[in-house]
C-alpha positions in Angstrom: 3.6 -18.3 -34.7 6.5 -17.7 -32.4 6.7 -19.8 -28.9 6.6 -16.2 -26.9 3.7 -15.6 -29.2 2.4 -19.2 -28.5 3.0 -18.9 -24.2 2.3 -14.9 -24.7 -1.0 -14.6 -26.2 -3.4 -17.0 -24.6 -2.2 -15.6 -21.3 -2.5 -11.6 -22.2 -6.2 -13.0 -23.8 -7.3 -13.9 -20.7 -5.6 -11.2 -18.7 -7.2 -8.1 -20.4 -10.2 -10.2 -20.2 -9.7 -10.6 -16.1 -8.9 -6.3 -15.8 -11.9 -5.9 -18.7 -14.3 -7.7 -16.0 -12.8 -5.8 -13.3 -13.6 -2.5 -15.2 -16.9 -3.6 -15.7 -18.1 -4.3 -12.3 -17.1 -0.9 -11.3 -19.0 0.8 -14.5 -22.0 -1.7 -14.1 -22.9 -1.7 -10.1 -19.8 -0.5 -7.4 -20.1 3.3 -9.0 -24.0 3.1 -8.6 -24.2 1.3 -5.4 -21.7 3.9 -3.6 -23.1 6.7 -5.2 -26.3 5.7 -3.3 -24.3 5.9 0.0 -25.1 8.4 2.5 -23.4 11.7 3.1 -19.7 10.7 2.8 -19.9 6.9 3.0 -19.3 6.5 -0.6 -16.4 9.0 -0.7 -14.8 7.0 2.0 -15.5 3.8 0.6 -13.9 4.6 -3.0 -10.9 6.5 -1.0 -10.3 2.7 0.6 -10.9 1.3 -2.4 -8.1 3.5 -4.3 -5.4 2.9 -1.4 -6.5 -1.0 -1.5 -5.9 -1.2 -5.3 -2.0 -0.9 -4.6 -1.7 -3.6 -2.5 -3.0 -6.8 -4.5 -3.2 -8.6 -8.1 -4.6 -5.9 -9.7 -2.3 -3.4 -10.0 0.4 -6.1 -11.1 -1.5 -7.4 -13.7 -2.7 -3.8 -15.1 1.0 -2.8 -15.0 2.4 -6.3 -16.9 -0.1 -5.5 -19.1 1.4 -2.0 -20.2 4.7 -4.2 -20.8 3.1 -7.2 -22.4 0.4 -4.5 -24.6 4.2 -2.7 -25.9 5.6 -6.2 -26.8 2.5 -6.9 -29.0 1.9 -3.6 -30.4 6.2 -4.5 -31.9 5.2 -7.4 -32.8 2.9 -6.5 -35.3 5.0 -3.5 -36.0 8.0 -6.0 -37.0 5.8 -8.7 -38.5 3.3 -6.9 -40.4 3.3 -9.4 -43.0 2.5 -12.4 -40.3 -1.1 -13.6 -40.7 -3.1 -11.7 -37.8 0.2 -9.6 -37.0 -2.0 -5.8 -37.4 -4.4 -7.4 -35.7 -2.2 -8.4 -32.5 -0.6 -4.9 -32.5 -4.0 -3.3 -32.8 -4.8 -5.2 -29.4 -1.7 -3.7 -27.5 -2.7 -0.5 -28.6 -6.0 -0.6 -27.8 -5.0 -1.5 -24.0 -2.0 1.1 -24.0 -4.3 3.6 -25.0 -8.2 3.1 -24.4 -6.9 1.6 -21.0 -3.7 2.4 -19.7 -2.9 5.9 -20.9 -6.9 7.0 -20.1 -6.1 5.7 -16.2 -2.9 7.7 -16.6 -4.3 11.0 -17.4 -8.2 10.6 -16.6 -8.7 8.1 -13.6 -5.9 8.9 -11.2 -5.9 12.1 -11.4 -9.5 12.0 -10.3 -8.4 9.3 -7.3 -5.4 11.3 -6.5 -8.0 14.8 -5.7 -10.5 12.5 -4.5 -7.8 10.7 -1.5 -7.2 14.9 0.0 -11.0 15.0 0.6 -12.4 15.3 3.3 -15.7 12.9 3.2 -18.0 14.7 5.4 -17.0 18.0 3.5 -20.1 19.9 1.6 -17.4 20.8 -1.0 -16.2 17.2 -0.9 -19.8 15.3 -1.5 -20.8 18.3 -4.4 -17.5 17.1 -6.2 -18.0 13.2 -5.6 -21.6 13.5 -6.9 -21.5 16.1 -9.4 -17.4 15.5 -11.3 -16.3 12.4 -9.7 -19.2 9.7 -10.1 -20.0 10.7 -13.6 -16.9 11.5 -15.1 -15.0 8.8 -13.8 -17.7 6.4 -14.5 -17.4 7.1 -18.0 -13.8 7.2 -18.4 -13.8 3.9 -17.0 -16.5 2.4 -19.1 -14.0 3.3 -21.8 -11.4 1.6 -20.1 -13.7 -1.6 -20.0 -14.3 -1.2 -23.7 -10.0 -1.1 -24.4 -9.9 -4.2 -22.4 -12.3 -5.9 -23.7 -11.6 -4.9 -27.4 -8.0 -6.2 -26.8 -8.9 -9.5 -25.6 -11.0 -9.8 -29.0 -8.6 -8.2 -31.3 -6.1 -10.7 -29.7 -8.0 -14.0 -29.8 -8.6 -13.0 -33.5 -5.2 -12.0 -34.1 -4.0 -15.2 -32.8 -6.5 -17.5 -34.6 -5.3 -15.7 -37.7 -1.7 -16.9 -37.0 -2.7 -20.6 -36.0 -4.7 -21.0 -39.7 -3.8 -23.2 -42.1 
């Protein structure tokens, strides 16, 4: 197994699981607790949230991930034959697209209508409770699923390169 590999892997194992967790307490409990909020507190709440995301680890580490995901994905692609090699591209795929190209097109557009809202708008709380909440629940618990699923299909792929 290569050094960048060696460095590489354990780190990105840990980070998709980190961002898989981070998905998950949104699909599990933040989702359902603001959809219990009243009249436009839980518009107002994810709006923050959405701004907020910008500004600290998380959208670093999601990003990286996009760039450590493609440098996986060619490894695999360029070492085929390496024991777990498949199995570590498979893992950048996954989070490139079960994660990363699902926020692109499915999450943030969602975030992007939902920041123009006005929160105390009819029209504003019938799409947060009827399209937002559900849809981007769901496209989110997918998201969970890529990052967890890479974090597995790297650890494997990894343990398949470290075997005697």
């Amino acid at each position: 197994m290569s050094l960048v590999l060696h460095v590489l892997g354990p780190a990105a194992v840990l980070a998709y699981a980190v961002l898989g967790g981070v998905f998950l307490a949104f699909s599990d409990f933040i989702m359902r607790a603001l959809s219990l909020q009243r009249g436009g507190g839980g518009v107002e709440a994810m709006q923050a949230i959405n701004r907020e995301v910008f500004r600290w680890v998380f959208m670093p580490l999601f990003l990286g991930m996009a760039v450590v995901s493609l440098a996986l994905a060619a490894f695999g692609v360029f070492a085929p034959g390496a024991l777990g090699g498949r199995t570590v591209a498979a893992a950048g795929l996954v989070y490139l697209l079960g994660c990363f190209a699902v926020t692109v097109v499915g999450n943030v557009p969602m975030n992007e209508r939902l920041a123009r809202l006005d929160r105390n708008d009819e029209t504003s709380l019938v799409y947060w409770t009827d399209r937002y909440l559900p849809r981007w629940t769901t496209w989110n618990t997918v998201r969970t699923v890529a990052c967890v699923s890479s974090a597995a299909l790297l650890m494997h792929g990894l343990q398949s390169s470290t075997s005697p």
